[in-house]
C-alpha positions as a Markdown table, in Angstrom:
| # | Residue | x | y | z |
|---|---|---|---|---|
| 1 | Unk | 0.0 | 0.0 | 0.0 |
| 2 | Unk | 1.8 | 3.5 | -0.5 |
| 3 | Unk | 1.6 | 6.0 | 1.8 |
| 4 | Unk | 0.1 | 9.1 | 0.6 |
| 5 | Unk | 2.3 | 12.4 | 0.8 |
| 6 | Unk | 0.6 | 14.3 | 3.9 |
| 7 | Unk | 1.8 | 11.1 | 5.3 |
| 8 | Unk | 5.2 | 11.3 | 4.8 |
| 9 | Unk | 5.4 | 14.8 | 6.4 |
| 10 | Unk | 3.6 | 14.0 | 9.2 |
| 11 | Unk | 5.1 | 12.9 | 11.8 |
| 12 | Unk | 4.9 | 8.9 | 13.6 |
| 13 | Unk | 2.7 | 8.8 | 17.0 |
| 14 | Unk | 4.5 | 10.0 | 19.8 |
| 15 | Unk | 4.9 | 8.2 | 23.2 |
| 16 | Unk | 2.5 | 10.1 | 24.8 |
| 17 | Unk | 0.2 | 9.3 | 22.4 |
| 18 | Unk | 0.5 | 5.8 | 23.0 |
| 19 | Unk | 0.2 | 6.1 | 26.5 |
| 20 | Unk | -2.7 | 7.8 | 26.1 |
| 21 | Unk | -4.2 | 5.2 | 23.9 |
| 22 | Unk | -4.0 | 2.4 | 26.4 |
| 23 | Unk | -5.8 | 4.7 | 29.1 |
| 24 | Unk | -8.3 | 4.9 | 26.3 |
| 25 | Unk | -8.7 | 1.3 | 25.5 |
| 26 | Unk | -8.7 | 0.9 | 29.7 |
| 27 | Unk | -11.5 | 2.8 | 30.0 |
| 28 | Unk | -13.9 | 2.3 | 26.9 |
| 29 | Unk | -13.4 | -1.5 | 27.7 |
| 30 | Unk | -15.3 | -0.4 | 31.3 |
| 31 | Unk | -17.5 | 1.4 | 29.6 |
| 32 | Unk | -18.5 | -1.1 | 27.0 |
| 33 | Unk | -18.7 | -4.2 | 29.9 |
| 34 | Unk | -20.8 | -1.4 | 31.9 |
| 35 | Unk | -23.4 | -1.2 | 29.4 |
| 36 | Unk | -23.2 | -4.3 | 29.0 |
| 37 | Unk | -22.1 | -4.8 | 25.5 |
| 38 | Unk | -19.9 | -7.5 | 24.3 |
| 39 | Unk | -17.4 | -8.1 | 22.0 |
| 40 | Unk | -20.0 | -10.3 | 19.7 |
| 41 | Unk | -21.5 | -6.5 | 18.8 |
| 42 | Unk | -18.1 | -5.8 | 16.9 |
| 43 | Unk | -16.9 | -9.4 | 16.0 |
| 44 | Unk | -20.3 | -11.7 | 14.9 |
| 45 | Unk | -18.5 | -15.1 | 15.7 |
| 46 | Unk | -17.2 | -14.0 | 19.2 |
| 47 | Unk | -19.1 | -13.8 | 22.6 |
| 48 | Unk | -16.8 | -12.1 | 25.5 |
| 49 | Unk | -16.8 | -9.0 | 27.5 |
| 50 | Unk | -14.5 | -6.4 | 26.6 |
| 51 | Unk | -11.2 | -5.9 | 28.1 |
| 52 | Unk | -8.2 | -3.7 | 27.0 |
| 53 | Unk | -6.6 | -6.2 | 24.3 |
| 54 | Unk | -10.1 | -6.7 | 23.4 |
| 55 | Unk | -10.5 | -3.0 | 22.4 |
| 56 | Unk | -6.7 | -3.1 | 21.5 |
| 57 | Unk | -7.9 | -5.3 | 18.7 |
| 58 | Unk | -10.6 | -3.1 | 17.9 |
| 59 | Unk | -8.6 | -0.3 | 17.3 |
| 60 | Unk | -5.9 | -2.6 | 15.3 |
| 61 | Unk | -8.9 | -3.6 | 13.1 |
| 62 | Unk | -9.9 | 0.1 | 12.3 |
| 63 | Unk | -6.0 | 0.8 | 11.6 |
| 64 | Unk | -5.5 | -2.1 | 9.4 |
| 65 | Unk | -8.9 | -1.2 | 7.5 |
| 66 | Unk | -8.1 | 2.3 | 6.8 |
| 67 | Unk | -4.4 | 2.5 | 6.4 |
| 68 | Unk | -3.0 | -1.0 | 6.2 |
| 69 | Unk | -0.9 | -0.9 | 9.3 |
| 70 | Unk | -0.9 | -3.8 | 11.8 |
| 71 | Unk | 0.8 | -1.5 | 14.5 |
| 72 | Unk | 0.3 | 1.9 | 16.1 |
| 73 | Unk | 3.9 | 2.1 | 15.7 |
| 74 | Unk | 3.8 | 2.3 | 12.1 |
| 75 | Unk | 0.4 | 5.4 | 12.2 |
| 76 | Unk | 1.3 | 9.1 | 12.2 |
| 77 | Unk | 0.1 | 11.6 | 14.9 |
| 78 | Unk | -2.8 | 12.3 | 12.4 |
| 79 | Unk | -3.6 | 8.9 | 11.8 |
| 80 | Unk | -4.2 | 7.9 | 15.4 |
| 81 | Unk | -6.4 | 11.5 | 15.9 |
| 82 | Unk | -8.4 | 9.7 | 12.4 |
| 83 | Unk | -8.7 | 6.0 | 14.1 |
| 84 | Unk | -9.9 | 7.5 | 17.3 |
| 85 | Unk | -12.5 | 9.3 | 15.3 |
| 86 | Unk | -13.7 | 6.0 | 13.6 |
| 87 | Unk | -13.8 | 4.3 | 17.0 |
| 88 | Unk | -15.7 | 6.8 | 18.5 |
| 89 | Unk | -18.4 | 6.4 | 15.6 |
| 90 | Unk | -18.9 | 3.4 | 16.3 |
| 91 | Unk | -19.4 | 3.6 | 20.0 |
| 92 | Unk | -21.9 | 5.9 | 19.1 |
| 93 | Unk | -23.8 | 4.0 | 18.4 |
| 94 | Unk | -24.0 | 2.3 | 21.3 |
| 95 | Unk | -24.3 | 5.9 | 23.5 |
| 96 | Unk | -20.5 | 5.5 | 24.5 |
| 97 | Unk | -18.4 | 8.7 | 23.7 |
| 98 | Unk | -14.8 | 9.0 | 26.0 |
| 99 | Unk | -12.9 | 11.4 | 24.9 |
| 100 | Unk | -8.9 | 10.7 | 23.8 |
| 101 | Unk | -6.7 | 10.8 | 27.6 |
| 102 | Unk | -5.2 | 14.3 | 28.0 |
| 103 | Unk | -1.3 | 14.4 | 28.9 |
| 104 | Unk | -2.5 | 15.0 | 32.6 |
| 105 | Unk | -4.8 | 11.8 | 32.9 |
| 106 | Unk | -2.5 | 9.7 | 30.9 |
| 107 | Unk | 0.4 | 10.3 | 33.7 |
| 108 | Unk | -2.1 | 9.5 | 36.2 |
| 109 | Unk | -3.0 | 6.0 | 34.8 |
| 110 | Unk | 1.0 | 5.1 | 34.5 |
| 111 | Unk | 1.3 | 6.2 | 38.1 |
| 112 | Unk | -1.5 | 4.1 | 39.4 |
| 113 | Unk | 0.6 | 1.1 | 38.3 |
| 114 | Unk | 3.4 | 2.1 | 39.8 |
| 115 | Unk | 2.2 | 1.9 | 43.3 |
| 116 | Unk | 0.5 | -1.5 | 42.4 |
């Protein structure tokens, strides 16, 4: 697949980013298992509550079907903002909106597991 030119100026996903992505996974995953919505919603042949590599997979999914990349590693800053936006679509429909993990929040998670 080539990448297209905005691509090539735009710069990979940054750590923070990343971090910020796992808190996001964390916490949609709650959010879908509160409302009780399962996997089998997204994924027809699957029955399990969501948990973060459950939404991890989700979100690979999107990435793969809209860019071609298997790894967040591998999507720009602006490609991450455009999955999150196709995520959150999606949730929509099921009256779930949680909004991307600002800097702040996202070092709050990582220090929760620290004092685990």
């Amino acid at each position: 697949m080539e990448t297209p030119k905005d691509d090539k100026v735009s710069k990979q996903r940054s750590l923070a980013q990343n971090r910020a992505l796992h808190k996001w996974c964390q916490e949609c995953a709650t959010e879908l298992s509160n409302a009780g919505i399962t996997v089998k919603a997204f994924i027809k042949d699957i029955e399990a509550d969501f948990t973060m590599e459950t939404v991890k997979m989700m979100w690979r999914a999107f990435a793969k079907a809209k860019y071609g990349k298997e790894s967040t590693t591998q999507l720009t800053s602006k490609q991450i903002n455009e999955v999150y936006d196709e995520c959150n679509r999606h949730l929509a429909k099921f009256e779930i909106h949680l909004p991307f993990p600002s800097q702040e929040q996202t070092e709050e998670y990582l220090k929760s597991y620290e004092t685990l």
